[in-house]
C-alpha positions as CSV (number, residue, x, y, z in Angstrom):
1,X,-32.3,-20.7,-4.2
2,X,-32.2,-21.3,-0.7
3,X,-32.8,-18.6,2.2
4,X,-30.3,-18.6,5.7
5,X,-29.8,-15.8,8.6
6,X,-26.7,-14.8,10.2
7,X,-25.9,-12.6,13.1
8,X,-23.1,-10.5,11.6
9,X,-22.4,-10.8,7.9
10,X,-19.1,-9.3,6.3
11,X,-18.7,-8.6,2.8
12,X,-15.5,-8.9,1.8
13,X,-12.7,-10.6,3.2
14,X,-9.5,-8.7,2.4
15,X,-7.4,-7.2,5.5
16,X,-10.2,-5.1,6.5
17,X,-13.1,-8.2,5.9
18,X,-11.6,-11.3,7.7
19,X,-10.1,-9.6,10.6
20,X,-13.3,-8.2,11.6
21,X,-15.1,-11.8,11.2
22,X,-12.4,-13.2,13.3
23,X,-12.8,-10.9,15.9
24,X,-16.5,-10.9,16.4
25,X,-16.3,-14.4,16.5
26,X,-14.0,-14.1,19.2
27,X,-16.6,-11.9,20.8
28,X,-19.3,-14.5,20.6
29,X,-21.0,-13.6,17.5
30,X,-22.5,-15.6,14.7
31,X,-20.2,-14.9,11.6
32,X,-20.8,-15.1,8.2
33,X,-17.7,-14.0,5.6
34,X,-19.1,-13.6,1.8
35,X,-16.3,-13.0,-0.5
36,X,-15.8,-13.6,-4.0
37,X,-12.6,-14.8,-4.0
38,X,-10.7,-18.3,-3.7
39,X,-10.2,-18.2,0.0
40,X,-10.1,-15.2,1.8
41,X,-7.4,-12.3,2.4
42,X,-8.7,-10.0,-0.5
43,X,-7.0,-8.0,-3.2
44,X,-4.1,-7.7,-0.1
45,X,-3.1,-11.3,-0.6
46,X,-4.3,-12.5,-4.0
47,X,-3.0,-9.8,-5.7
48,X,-1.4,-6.7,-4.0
49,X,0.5,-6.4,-1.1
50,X,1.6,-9.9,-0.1
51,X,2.9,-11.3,-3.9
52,X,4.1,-7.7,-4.9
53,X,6.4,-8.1,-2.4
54,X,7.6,-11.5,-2.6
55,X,9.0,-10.5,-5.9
56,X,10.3,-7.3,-4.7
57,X,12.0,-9.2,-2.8
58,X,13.6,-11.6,-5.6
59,X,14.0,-7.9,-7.4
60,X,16.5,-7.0,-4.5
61,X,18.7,-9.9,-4.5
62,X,19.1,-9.6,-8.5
63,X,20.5,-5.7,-8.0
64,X,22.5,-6.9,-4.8
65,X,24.6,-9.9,-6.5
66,X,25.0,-7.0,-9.2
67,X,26.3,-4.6,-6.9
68,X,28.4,-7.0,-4.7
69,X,30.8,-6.2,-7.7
70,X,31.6,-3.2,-5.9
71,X,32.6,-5.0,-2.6
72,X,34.5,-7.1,-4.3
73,X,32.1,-10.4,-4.8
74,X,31.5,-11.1,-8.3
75,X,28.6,-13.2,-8.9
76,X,27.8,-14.1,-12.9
77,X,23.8,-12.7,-14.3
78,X,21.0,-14.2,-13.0
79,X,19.5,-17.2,-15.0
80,X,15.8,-16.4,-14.3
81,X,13.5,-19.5,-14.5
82,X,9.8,-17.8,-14.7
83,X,8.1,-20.5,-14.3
84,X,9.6,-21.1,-10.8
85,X,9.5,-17.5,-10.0
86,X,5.8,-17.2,-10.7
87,X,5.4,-21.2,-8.9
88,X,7.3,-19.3,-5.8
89,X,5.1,-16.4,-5.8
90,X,2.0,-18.0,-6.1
91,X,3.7,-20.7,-3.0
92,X,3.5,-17.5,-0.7
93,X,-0.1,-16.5,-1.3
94,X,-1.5,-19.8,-1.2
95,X,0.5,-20.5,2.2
96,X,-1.0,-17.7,3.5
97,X,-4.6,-18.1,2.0
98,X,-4.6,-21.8,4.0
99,X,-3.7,-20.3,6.8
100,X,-6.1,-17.5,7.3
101,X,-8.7,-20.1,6.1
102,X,-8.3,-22.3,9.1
103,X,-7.7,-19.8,11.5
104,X,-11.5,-19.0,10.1
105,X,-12.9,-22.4,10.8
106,X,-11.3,-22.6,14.1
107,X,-13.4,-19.7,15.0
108,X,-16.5,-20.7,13.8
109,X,-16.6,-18.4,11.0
110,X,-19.1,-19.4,8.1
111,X,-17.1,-18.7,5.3
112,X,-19.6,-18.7,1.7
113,X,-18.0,-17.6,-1.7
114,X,-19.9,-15.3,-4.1
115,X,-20.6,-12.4,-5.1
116,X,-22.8,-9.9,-2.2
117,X,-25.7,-7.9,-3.5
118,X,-27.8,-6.0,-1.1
119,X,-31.8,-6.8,-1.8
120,X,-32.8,-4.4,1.4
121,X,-31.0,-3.3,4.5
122,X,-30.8,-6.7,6.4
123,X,-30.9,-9.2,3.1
124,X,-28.2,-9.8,0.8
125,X,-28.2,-12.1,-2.1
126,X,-25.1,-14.3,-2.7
127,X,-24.3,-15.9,-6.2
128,X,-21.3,-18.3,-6.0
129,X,-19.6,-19.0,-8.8
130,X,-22.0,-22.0,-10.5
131,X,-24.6,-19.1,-10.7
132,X,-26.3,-21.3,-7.5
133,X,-28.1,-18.0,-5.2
134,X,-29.0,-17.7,-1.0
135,X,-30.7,-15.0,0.6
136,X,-28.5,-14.1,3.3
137,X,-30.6,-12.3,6.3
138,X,-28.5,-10.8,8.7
139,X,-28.9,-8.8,12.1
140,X,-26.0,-6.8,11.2
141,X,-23.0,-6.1,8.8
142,X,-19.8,-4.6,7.8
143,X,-19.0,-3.7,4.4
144,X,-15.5,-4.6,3.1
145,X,-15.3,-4.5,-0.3
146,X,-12.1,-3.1,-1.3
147,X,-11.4,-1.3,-4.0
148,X,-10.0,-1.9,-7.6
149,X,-7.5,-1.1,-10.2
150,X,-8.6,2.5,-12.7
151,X,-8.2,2.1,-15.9
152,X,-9.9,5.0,-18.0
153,X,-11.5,4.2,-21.0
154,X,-8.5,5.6,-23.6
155,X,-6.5,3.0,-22.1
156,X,-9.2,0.5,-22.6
157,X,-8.1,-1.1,-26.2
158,X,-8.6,-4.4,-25.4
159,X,-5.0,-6.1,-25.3
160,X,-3.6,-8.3,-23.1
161,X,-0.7,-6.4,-23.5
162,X,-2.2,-3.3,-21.0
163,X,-2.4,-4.8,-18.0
164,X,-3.2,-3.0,-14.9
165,X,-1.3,-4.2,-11.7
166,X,-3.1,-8.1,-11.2
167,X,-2.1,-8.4,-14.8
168,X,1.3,-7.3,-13.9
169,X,2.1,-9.6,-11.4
170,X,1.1,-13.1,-13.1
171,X,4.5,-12.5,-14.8
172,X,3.3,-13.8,-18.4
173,X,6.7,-12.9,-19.5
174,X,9.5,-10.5,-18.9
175,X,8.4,-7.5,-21.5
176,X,11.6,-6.1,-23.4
177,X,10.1,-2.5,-22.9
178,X,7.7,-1.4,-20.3
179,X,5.8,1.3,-20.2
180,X,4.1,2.0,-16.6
181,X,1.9,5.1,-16.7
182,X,1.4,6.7,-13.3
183,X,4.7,7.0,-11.1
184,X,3.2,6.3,-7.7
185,X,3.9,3.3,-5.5
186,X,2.4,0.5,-7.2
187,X,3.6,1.7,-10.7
188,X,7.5,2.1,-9.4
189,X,7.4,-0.8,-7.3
190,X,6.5,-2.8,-10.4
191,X,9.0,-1.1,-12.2
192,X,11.5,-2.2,-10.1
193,X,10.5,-5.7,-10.1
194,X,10.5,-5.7,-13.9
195,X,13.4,-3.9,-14.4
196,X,15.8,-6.4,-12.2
197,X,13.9,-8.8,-14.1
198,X,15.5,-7.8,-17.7
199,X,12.9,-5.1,-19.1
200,X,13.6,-1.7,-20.1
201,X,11.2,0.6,-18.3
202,X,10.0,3.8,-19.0
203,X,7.8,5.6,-16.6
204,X,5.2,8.1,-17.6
205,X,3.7,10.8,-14.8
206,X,1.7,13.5,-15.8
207,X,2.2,15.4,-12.7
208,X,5.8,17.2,-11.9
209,X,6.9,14.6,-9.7
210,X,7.1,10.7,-8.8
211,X,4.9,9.7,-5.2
212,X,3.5,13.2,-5.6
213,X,2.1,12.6,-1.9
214,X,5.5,12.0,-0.5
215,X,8.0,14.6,1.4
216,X,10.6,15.8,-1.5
217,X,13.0,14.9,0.6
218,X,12.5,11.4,0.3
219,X,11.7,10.6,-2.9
220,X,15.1,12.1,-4.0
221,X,17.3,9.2,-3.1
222,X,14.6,7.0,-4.7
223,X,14.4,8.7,-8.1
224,X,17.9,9.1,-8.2
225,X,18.6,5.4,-8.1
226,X,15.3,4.8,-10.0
227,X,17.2,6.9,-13.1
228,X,19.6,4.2,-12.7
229,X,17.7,1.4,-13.2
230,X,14.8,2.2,-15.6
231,X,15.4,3.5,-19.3
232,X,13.5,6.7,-18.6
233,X,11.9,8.9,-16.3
234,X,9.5,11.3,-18.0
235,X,7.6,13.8,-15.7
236,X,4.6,16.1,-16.9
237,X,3.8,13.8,-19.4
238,X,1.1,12.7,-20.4
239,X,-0.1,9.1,-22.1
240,X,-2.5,10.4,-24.8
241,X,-3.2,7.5,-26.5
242,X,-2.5,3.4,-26.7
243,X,-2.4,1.8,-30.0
244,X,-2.4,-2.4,-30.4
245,X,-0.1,-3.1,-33.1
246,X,1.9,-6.4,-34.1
247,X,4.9,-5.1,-33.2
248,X,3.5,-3.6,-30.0
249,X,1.8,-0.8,-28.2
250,X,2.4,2.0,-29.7
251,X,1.7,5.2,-26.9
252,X,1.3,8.5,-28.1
253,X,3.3,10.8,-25.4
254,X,2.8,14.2,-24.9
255,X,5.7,16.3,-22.5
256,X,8.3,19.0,-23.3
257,X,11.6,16.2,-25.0
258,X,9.5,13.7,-25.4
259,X,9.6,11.5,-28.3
260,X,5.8,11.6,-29.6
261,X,5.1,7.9,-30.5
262,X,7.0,4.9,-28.6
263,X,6.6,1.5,-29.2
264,X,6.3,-1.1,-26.1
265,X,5.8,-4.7,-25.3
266,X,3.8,-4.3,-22.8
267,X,1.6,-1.2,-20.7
268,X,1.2,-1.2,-16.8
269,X,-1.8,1.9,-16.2
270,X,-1.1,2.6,-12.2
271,X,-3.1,5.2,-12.1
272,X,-4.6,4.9,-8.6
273,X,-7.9,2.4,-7.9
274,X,-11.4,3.5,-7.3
275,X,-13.5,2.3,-4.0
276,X,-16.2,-0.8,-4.6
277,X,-19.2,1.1,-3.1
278,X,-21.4,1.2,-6.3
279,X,-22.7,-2.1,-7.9
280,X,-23.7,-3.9,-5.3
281,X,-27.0,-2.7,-4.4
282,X,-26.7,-0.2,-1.9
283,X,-28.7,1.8,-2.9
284,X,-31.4,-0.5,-1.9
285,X,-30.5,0.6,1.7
286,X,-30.0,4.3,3.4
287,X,-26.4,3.7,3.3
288,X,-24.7,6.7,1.0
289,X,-22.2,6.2,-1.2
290,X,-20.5,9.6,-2.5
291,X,-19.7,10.5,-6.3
292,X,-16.4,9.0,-5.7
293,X,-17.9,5.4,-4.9
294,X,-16.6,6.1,-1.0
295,X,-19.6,5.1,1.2
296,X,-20.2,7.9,4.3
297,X,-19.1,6.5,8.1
298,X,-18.9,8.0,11.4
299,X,-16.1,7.6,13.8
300,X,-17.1,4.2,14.3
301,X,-17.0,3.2,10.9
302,X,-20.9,3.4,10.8
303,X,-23.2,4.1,7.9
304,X,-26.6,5.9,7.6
305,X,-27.8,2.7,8.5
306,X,-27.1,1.9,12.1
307,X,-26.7,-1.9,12.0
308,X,-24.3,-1.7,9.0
309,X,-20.5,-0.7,9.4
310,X,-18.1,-0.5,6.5
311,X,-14.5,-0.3,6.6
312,X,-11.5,-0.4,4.5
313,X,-10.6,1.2,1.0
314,X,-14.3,1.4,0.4
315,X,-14.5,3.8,3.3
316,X,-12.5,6.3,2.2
317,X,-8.9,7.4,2.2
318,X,-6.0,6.1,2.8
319,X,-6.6,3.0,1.1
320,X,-3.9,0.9,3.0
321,X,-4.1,-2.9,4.4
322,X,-3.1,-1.7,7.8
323,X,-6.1,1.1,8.0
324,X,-8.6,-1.5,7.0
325,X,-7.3,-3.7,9.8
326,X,-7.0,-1.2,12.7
327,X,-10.9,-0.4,11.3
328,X,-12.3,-3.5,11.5
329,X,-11.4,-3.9,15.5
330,X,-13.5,-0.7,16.1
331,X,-16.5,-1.3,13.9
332,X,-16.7,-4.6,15.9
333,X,-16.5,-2.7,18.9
334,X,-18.8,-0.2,17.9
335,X,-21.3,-2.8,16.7
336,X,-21.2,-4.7,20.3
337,X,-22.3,-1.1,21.5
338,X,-18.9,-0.1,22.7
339,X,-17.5,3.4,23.1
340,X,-15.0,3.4,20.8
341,X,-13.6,5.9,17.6
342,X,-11.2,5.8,14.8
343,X,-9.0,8.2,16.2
344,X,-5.7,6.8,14.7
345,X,-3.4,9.8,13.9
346,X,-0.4,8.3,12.5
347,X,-1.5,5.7,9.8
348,X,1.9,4.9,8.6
349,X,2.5,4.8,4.6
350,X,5.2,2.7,3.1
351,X,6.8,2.2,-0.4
352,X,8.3,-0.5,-1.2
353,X,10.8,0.0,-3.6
354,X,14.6,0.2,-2.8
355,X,15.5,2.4,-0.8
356,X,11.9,2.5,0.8
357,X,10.4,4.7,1.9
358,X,8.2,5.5,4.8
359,X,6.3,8.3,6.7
360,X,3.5,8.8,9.4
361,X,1.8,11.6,11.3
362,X,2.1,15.3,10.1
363,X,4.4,16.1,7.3
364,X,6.8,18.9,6.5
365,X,4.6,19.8,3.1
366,X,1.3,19.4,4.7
367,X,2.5,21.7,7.4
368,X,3.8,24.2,5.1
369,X,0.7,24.0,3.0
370,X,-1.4,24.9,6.2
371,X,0.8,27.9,7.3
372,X,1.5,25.7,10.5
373,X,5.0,25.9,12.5
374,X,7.0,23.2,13.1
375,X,10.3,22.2,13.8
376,X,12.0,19.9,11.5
377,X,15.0,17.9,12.0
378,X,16.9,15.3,9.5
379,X,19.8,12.9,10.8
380,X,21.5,11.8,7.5
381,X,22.2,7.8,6.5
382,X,25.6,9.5,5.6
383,X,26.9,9.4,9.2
384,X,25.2,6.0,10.1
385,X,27.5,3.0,11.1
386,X,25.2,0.6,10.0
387,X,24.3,1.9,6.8
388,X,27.4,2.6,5.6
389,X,28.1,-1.4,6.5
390,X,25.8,-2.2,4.1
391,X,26.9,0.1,1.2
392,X,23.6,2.3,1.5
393,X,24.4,5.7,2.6
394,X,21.5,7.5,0.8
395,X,19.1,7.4,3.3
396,X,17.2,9.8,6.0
397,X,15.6,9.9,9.1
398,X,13.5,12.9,9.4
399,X,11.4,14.0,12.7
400,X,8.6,17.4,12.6
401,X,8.4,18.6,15.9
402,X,5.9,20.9,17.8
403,X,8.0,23.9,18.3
404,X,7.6,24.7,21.7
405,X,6.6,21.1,23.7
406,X,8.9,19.1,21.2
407,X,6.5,16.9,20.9
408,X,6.9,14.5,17.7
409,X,4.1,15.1,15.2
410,X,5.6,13.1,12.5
411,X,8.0,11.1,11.3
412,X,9.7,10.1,7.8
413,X,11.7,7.9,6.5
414,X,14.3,7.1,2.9
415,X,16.2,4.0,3.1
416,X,17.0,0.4,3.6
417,X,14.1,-0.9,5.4
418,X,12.3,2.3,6.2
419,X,8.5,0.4,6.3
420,X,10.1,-1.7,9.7
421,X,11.7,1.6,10.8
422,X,8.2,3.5,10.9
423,X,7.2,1.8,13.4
424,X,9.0,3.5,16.3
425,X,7.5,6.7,14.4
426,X,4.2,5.9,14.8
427,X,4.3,4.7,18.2
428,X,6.3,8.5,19.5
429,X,3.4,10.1,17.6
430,X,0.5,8.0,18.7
431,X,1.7,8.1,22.6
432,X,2.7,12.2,22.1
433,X,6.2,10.9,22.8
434,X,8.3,14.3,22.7
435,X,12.2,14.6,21.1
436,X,13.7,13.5,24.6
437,X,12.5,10.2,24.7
438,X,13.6,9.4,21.2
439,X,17.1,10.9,22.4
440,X,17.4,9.2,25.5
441,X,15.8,5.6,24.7
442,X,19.0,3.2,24.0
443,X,19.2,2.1,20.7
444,X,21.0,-1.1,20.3
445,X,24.7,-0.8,18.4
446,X,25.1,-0.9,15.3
447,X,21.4,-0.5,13.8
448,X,19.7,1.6,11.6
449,X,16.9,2.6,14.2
450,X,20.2,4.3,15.9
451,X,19.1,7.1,13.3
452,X,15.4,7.6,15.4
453,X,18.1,8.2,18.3
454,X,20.5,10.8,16.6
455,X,17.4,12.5,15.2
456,X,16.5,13.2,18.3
457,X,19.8,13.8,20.0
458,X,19.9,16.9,16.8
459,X,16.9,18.4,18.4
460,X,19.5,19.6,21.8
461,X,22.6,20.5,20.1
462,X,24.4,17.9,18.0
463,X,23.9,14.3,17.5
464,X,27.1,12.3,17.9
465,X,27.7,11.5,14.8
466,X,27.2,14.7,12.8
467,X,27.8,18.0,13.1
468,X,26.2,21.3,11.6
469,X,28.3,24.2,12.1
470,X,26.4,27.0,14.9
471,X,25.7,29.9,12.8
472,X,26.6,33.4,13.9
């Protein structure tokens, strides 16, 4: 065992973890990034975000050659070479992972791999993968430990063949039936991968609707092309029960038309993940960590302990990449002793399935829900140049409005691309941009961010390409 001291130390090096190393460094600090991993980048890069959507991507141009038939280009099936799909995948992350890694030595950053267990408020112990251990002092910290996959215990039987979503995307094989339980965004964006891929796949949600989260509004064009494309949808179902068997896993459904027992090659549980803020000796320190795993911050990300920060999934909701980055710039402010807050008010959400879909700010439920007025205006895909160009009318461009200043308080999004569109979104709701600006901003011809335009053009009468009928 050997014994070392750092200035700053940050646990974890995911999208929240290495971007707040890298920036202290930048700041003149002494760095040191523990993470368990093979390089950093996190559960983001390794296995989330970054090779979900490489094969999304591969899932889109599998529908598209399929649905150039209708355009009048006829391309024969896909031949699918797994090997080389799962070679190209794994191409992307590793490009990535080198790159961040040097970026890190460039800087100075002191990256050590291992696993980070706090033995008091400024030591933690780090065992590396040989079982070899330091004691890491440090002046001070941020905690960036992610979060991870839930799996309850009924669905823990043991199998290979239930796989939560890491499991999913080391594409072992392509599964003749799927079951994914949960129908939020990492369960249907799997879905879709598979399903381009070959598999059958039946979705199981126990609550009445897919992306229970999202506006109503958008998930309609999503589910009905998702009804397309998977065997079955079954809402306010429930999974009762897994069952390893030779032939399969057998689940045991329960939900009004359901068939009871259904056999499966192969089980995705997107369920949701749970924050890493118990297990890794916190409680050793004053830092609290709620019933939910969460651990407590201020507006500056800090905990009970003034010299330790944490940001990311593990400090609360939403757990997205982009929160955890925006995060780690003001805990490293905050820990230099600048006046700073996490006073973001549009976090932008995106799933990527296809269409996509994308929202920020206040919503049209959540406003509803809290007896709050609002204006709300949609500009439909329907009367878009450019989407009709590309065959992909079903899309919407939605803005909620303060009643009286106009101002934009939200934005959402159903369609090709949505997750670039946002971004406009959450720059008119972050700079209290009001309808006008959208209106009177040029859009360039023919684009889909024309639809941010017309949306706003609809707040002062009609926008030029549609037309609602004045009643009375």
């Amino acid at each position: 065992m050997t014994t070392t001291h750092t200035e700053l130390v940050v646990l974890g090096g995911g999208p929240g973890g290495y971007p707040a190393a890298f920036d202290a460094a930048d700041h003149g600090m002494q760095v040191t990034l523990v993470d368990n991993g093979n390089g950093p980048g996190g559960v983001c890069l390794h296995r989330g975000c970054i090779p979900s959507k490489a094969l999304l991507h591969v899932a889109k141009l599998i529908n598209e050659s399929r649905e150039a038939a209708e355009w009048g280009l006829k391309f024969g099936e896909p031949q699918i070479d797994l090997d080389q799909l799962r070679e190209f995948k794994n191409s992307v992350v590793n490009k990535l992972v080198t790159g961040i890694g040097q970026l890190g030595k460039a800087r100075g950053v002191n990256a050590l791999q291992g696993t980070g267990k706090f033995l008091d408020s400024h030591t933690l112990e780090v065992t590396n993968p040989l079982g070899q251990i330091v004691h890491l002092t440090f002046d001070k910290c941020i905690i960036a430990t992610g979060s991870t996959p839930a799996v309850p215990p009924v669905f823990q039987i043991n199998d290979p063949r239930v796989m939560d979503s890491t499991g999913a995307l080391e594409l072992a094989d392509i599964p003749g039936k799927l079951l994914v339980v949960g129908g939020g965004y990492i369960g249907l964006e799997m879905g879709t991968v598979y399903a381009a891929l070959g598999s059958k796949v039946t979705v199981v949600e126990f609550l009445p609707n897919l992306l229970a989260a999202a506006d109503r509004d958008l998930v309609k064009p999503l589910q009905k092309r998702l009804e397309k494309q998977f065997a079955a949808i079954h809402l306010n179902t429930k999974v009762e029960a897994l069952t390893a068997t030779d032939a399969g896993i057998e689940a045991t459904l329960s939900g009004e038309g359901v068939e009871p027992k259904q056999l499966f090659d192969r089980v995705l549980i997107s369920i949701g993940r749970r924050p890493n803020g118990k297990g890794c000796g916190l409680e050793n320190t004053k830092v609290v960590v709620n019933d939910k795993g969460f651990i407590e911050v201020d507006a500056q990300r800090r905990t009970a302990e003034p010299h330790i920060f944490a940001i990311g999934d593990v400090a609360g909701e939403p757990m997205l990449a982009h929160k955890a980055t925006r995060e780690a710039k003001v805990a490293v402010e905050g820990l230099l002793g600048k006046s700073v807050e996490f006073d973001n008010i549009a976090i932008p959400a995106v799933v990527f399935t296809d269409p996509e879909i994308a929202w920020c700010g206040l919503q049209e439920p959540e406003a509803k829900a809290a007896g709050r007025e609002v204006k709300v205006v949609k500009f439909p895909w329907a009367a878009s140049g450019r989407a009709t160009t590309l065959g992909r009318n079903e899309g919407l461009t939605k803005l909620i409005l303060d009643p009286t200043t106009e101002r934009v308080l939200g934005v959402a999004i159903v369609g090709v691309n949505a997750g670039e569109l946002i971004a406009e979104g959450v720059i008119a709701v972050e700079t209290a941009a009001v309808a006008r600006d959208l209106a009177e901003s040029i859009h360039a011809h023919p684009t889909l961010s024309e639809t941010m335009m017309e949306a706003g053009e609809a707040v002062y009468g009609q926008a030029t390409h549609s037309y609602r009928p004045k009643r009375g």
